[in-house]
NUPA-700525 format. One record per residue (C-alpha): x, y, z. Coordinates in Angstrom, 3 decimals. Example, Ala and Ser with C-alpha at 12.3 -4.5 7.8 and 13.67 -1.06 7.14 Angstrom:
residues 2
{c1 12.300; c2 -4.500; c3 7.800}
{c1 13.670; c2 -1.060; c3 7.140}
END
This chain:
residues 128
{c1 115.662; c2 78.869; c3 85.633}
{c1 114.232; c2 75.976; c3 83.604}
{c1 111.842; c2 74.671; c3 86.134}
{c1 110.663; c2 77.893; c3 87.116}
{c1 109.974; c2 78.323; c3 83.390}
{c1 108.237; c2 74.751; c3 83.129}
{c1 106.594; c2 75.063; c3 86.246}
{c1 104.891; c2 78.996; c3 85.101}
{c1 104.162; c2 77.058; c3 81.755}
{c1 101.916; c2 74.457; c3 83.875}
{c1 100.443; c2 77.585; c3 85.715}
{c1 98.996; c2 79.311; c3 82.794}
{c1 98.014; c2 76.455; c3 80.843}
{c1 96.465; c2 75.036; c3 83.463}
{c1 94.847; c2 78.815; c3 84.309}
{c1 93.192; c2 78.665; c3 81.043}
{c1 91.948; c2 74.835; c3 81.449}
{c1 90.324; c2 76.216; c3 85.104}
{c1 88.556; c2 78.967; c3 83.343}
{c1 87.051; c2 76.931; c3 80.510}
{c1 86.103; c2 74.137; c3 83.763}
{c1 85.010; c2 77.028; c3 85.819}
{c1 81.871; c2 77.915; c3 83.304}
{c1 80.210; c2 74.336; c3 83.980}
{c1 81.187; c2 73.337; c3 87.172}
{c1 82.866; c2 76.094; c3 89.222}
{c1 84.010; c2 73.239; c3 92.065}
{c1 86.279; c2 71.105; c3 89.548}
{c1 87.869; c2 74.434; c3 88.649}
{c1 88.890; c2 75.161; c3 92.107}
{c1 89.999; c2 71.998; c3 92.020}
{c1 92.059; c2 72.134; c3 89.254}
{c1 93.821; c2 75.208; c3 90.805}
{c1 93.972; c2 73.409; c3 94.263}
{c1 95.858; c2 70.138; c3 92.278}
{c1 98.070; c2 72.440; c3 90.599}
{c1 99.405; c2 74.399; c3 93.229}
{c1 100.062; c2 71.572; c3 95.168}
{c1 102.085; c2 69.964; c3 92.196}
{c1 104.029; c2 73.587; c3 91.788}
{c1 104.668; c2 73.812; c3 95.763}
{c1 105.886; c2 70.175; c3 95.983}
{c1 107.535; c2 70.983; c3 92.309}
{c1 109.491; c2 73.978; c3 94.651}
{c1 110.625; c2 71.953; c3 97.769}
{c1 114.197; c2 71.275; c3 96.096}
{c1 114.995; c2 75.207; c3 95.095}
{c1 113.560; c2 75.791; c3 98.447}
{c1 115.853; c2 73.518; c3 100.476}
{c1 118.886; c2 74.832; c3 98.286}
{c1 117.820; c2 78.594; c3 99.387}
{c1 117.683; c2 77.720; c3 102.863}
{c1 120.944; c2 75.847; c3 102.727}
{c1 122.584; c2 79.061; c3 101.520}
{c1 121.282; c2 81.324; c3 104.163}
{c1 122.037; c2 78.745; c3 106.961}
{c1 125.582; c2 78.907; c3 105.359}
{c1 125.189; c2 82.698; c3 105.489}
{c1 124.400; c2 82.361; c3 109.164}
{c1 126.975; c2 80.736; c3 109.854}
{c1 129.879; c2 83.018; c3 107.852}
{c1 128.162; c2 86.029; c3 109.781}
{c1 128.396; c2 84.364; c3 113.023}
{c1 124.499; c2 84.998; c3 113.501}
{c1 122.587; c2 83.396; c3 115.857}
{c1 120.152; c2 81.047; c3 115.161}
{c1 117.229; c2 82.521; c3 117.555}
{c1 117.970; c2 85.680; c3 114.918}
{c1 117.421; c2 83.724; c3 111.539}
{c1 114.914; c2 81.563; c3 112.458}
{c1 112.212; c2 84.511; c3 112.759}
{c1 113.602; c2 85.937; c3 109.100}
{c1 112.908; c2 82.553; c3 107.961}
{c1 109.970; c2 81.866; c3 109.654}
{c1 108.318; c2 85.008; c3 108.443}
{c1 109.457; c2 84.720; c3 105.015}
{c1 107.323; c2 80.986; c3 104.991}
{c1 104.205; c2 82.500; c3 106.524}
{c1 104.203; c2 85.457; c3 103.518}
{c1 104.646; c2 82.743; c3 101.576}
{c1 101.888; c2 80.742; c3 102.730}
{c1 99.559; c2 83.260; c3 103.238}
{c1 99.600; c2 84.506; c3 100.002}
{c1 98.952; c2 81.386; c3 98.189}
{c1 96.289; c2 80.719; c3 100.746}
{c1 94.705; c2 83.999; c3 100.234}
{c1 94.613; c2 83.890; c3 96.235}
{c1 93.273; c2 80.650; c3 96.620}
{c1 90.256; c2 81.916; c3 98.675}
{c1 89.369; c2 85.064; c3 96.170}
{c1 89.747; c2 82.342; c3 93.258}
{c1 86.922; c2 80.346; c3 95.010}
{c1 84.789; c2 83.557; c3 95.273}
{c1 85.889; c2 84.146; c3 99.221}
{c1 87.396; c2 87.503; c3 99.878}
{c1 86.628; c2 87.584; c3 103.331}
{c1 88.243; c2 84.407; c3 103.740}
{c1 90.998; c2 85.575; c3 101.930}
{c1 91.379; c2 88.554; c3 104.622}
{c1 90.955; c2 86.139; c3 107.404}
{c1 93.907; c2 84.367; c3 105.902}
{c1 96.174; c2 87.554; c3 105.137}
{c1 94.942; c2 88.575; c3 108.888}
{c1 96.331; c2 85.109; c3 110.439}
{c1 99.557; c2 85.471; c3 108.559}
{c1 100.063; c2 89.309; c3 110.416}
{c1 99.300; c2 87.659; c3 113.681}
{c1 101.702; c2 84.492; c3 112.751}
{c1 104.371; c2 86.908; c3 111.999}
{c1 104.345; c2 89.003; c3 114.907}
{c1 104.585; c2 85.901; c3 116.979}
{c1 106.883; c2 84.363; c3 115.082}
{c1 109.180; c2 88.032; c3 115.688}
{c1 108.294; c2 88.615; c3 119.285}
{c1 111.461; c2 86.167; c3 120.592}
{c1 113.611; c2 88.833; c3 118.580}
{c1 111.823; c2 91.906; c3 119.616}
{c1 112.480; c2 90.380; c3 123.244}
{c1 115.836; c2 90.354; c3 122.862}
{c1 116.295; c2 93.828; c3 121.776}
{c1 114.037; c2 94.877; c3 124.418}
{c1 116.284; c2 93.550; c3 126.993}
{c1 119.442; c2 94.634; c3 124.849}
{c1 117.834; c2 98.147; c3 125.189}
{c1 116.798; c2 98.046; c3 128.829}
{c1 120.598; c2 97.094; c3 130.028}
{c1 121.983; c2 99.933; c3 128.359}
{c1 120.031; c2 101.800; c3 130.594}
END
């Protein structure tokens, strides 16, 4: 709770710094947002691992299969990613970049999925 505090402290006061950065040279302040979301994403690796630790321990006290989780998991990075990466591009003025991105991440997710929607295809088609 205390680094998601400090690290949402760093965000806004460094939201504020952009803005004022922004007025006189518009390509520092993206880079300002660009160095501080990198700092806040490596800043998240640790509570990140320790999530995923807990729902591979989840996996295994359900007995789930791996080639179910992974896709959960996998999609749950690419919303991730994807929104970060979108936000970025409509901070930098680029909304159809920004689409392009949120686009991608659709695609990324449905072929991250299809293994699972496979296997339930073929589940279905033997109870035929």
């Amino acid at each position: 709770m205390e680094t998601i505090l400090r690290l949402a402290a760093v965000c806004v006061i460094s939201a504020v710094l952009a803005v004022f950065i922004k007025k006189t040279s518009p390509e520092m302040g993206l880079m300002v947002t660009l160095s501080v979301c990198t700092v806040v994403m490596v800043a998240l690796l640790v509570p990140i691992r320790e999530i995923v630790q807990l729902l591979n321990q989840m996996m295994s006290w359900t007995g789930m299969s791996e080639d179910v989780f992974a896709p959960l998991l996998k999609t749950l990075g690419i919303a991730l990613i994807c929104r970060v990466g979108g936000d970025l591009c409509r901070d930098a003025g680029q909304s159809a970049m920004a689409s392009l991105v949120e686009m991608g991440g659709a695609f990324g997710v449905v072929l991250v999925s299809m293994p699972l929607l496979r296997a339930v295809w073929e589940m279905l088609q033997s109870l035929i």
